[in-house]
C-alpha positions in Angstrom: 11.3 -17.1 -61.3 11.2 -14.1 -59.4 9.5 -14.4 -55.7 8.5 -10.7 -55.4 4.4 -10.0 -55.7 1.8 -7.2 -56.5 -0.1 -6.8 -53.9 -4.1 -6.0 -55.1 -7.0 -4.3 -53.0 -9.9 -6.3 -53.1 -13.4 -5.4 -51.6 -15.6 -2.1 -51.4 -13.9 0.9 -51.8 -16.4 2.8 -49.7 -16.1 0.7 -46.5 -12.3 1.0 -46.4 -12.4 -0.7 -43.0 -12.4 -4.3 -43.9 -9.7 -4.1 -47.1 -8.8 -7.6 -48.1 -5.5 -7.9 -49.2 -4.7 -10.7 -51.9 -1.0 -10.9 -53.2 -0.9 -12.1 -56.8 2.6 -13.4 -57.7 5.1 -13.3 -60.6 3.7 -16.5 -61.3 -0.3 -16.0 -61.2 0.5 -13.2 -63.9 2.8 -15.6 -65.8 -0.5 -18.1 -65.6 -3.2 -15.6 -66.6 -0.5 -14.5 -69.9 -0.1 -17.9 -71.0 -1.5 -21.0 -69.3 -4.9 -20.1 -69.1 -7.4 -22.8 -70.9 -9.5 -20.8 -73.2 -12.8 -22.0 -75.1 -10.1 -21.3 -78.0 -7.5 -23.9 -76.6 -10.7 -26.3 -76.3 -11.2 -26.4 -79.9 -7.7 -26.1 -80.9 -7.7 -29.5 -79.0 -10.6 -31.2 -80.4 -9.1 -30.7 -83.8 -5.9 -32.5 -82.2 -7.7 -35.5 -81.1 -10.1 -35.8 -84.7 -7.4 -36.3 -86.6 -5.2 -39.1 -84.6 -5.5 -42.2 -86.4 -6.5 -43.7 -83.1 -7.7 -43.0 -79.4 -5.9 -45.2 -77.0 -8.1 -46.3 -74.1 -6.7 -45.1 -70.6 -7.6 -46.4 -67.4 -6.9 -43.7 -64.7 -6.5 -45.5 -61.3 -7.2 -43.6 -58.4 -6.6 -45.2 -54.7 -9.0 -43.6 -51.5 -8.3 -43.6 -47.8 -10.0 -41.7 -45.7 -10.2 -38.7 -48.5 -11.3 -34.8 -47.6 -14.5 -35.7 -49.8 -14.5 -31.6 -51.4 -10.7 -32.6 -52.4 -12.0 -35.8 -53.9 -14.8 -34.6 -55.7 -13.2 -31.9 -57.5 -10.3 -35.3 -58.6 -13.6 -37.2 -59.9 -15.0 -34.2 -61.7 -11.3 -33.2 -63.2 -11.4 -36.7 -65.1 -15.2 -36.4 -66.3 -14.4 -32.6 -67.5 -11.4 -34.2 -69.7 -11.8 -33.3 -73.8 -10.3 -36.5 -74.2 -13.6 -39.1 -73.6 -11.3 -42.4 -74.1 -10.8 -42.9 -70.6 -12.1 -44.8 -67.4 -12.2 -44.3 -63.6 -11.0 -46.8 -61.3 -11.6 -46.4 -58.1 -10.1 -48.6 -55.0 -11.4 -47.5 -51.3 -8.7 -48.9 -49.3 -10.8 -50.0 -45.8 -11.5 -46.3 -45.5 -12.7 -45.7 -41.4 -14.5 -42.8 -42.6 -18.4 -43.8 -43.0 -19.5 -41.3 -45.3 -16.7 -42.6 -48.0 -18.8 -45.4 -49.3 -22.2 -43.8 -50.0 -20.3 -41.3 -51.9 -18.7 -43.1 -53.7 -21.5 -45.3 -54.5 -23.6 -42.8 -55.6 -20.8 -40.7 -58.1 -20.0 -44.4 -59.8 -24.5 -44.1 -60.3 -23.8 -40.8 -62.2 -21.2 -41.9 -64.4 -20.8 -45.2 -66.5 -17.0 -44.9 -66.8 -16.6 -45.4 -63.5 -15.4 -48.8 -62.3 -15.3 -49.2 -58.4 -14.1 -51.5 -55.7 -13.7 -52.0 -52.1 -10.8 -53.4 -50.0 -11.9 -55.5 -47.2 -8.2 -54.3 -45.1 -6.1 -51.5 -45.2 -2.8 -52.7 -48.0 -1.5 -48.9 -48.5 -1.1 -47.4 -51.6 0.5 -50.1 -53.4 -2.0 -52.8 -52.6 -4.8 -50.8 -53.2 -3.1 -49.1 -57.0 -2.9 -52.7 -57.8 -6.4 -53.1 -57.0 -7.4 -50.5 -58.8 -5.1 -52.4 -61.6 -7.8 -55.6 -61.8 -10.0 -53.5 -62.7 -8.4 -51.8 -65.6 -8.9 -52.3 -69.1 -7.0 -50.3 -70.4 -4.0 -49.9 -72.8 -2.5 -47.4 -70.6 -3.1 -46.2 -67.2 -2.7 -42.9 -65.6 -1.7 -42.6 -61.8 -4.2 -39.8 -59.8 -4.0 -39.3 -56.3 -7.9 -38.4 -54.1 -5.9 -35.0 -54.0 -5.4 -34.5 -57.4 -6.5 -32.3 -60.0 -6.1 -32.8 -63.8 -6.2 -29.9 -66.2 -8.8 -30.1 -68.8 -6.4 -31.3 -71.5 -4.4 -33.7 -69.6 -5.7 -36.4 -71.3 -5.5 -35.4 -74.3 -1.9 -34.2 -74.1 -1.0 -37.9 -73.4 -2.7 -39.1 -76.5 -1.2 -36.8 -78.6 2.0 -38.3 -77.2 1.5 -41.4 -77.5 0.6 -41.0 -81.9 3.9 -39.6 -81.5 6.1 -41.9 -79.8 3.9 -45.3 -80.0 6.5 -47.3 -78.5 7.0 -45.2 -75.2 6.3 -47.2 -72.1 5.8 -44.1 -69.6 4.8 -40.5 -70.0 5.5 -37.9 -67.4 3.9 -34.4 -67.2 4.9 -31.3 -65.6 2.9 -30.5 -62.4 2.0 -28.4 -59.6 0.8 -27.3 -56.3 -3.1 -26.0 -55.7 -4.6 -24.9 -52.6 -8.2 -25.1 -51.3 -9.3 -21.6 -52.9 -7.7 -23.1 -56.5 -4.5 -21.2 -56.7 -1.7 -22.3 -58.4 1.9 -22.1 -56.7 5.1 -24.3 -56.6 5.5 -25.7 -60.7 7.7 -28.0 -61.5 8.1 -27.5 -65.3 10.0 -30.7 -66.2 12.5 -31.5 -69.1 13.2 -34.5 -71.8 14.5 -37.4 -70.2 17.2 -36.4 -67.2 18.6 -39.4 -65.3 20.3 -36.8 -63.3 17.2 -35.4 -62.0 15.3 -38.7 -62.0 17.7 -39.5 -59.2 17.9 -36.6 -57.4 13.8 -36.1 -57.3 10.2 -37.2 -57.9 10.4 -36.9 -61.6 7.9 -38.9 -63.3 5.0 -38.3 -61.1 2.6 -36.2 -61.2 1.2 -37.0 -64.0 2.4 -40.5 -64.4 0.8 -42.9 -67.4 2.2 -46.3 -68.3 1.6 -48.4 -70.8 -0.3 -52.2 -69.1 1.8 -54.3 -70.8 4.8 -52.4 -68.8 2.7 -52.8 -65.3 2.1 -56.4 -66.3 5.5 -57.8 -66.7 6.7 -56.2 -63.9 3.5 -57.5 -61.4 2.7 -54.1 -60.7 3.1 -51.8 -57.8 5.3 -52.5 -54.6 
């Protein structure tokens, strides 16, 4: 991928004196080609997920310490925006220090029956509190989101249409990718089949990484 850029004049052309310059790269015009979800792509999608023979529940658990609450709210809404509607929220505050984490919390898990919510009484990490999050799942699988995170629209229902085709798969991976505060997209990491080479050499699985329970179960969860 080519690092070079266009650069674009935004602003007023008749008050010249405060230009603002935004550089789109190679890469913003690769994502406004061909990876930008349409209303199309939102039917095209729906269609996909009417005729699986079945919806596999997925429990997304998402751990919380101290989060930037805008960066948090925008993870919480990325799930509720999903086409896919089999899913639950589990939240885990890890002890957060942060006052204001509760309350909002407690008032997104009011708006929003899917979400399942619970509160550390000490700080365990990210482990402890993903395996907190785990007690509360219920179910088959369960997806891995960070308080940072974002999910495109069709994550979700990506993975189900993965898992109708390959129903004994224990883990499903995703490609992934950096965002910034003002939402644009930088960095990908556009992954491959299965690479044991690369799954030593990097981060491959996550982000987004879904596992089947039974998987998390026998092995007693996160450590």
């Amino acid at each position: 991928m080519s690092d070079s850029t266009i650069s674009a004049l935004a602003g007023d052309p008749e008050r010249p004196e405060n230009p603002k310059t935004v550089e789109i790269t190679e890469y913003e015009r690769w994502i406004a080609l061909y990876d930008k979800f349409t209303a199309s792509d939102g039917l095209a999608w729906r269609r996909k997920l009417r005729a699986l023979r079945r919806h596999p529940f997925i429990s997304v658990l998402l751990p919380v310490y101290n989060p930037d609450l805008n960066f948090l709210q925008s993870a919480i809404a990325s799930v509720q925006n999903q086409i896919y509607q089999a899913w639950e929220l589990c939240i885990v505050d890890d002890a957060s220090t942060d006052p204001s984490v509760r309350p909002f919390l407690e008032k997104i898990a009011q708006s929003e029956a899917r979400i399942r919510l619970g509160f550390r009484k000490t700080n365990g990490h990210i482990a402890a509190c993903s395996n907190t999050a785990l007690e509360l799942a219920g179910g088959e699988w369960c997806a891995l989101l960070d308080q940072d995170d974002v999910l495109t629209e069709d994550a979700l229902a990506a993975i189900a249409c993965e898992i109708e085709q390959n129903p004994e798969a224990g883990i499903i991976y995703s490609d992934e990718d950096k965002i910034d505060g003002d939402g644009r997209r930088s960095n990908p990491f556009f992954k491959s089949d299965w690479n044991p080479e690369l799954f030593f050499g990097q981060n491959f699985i996550n982000h987004l990484g879904v596992y089947h329970m039974r998987l998390l179960r026998e092995t007693g969860g996160f450590r």
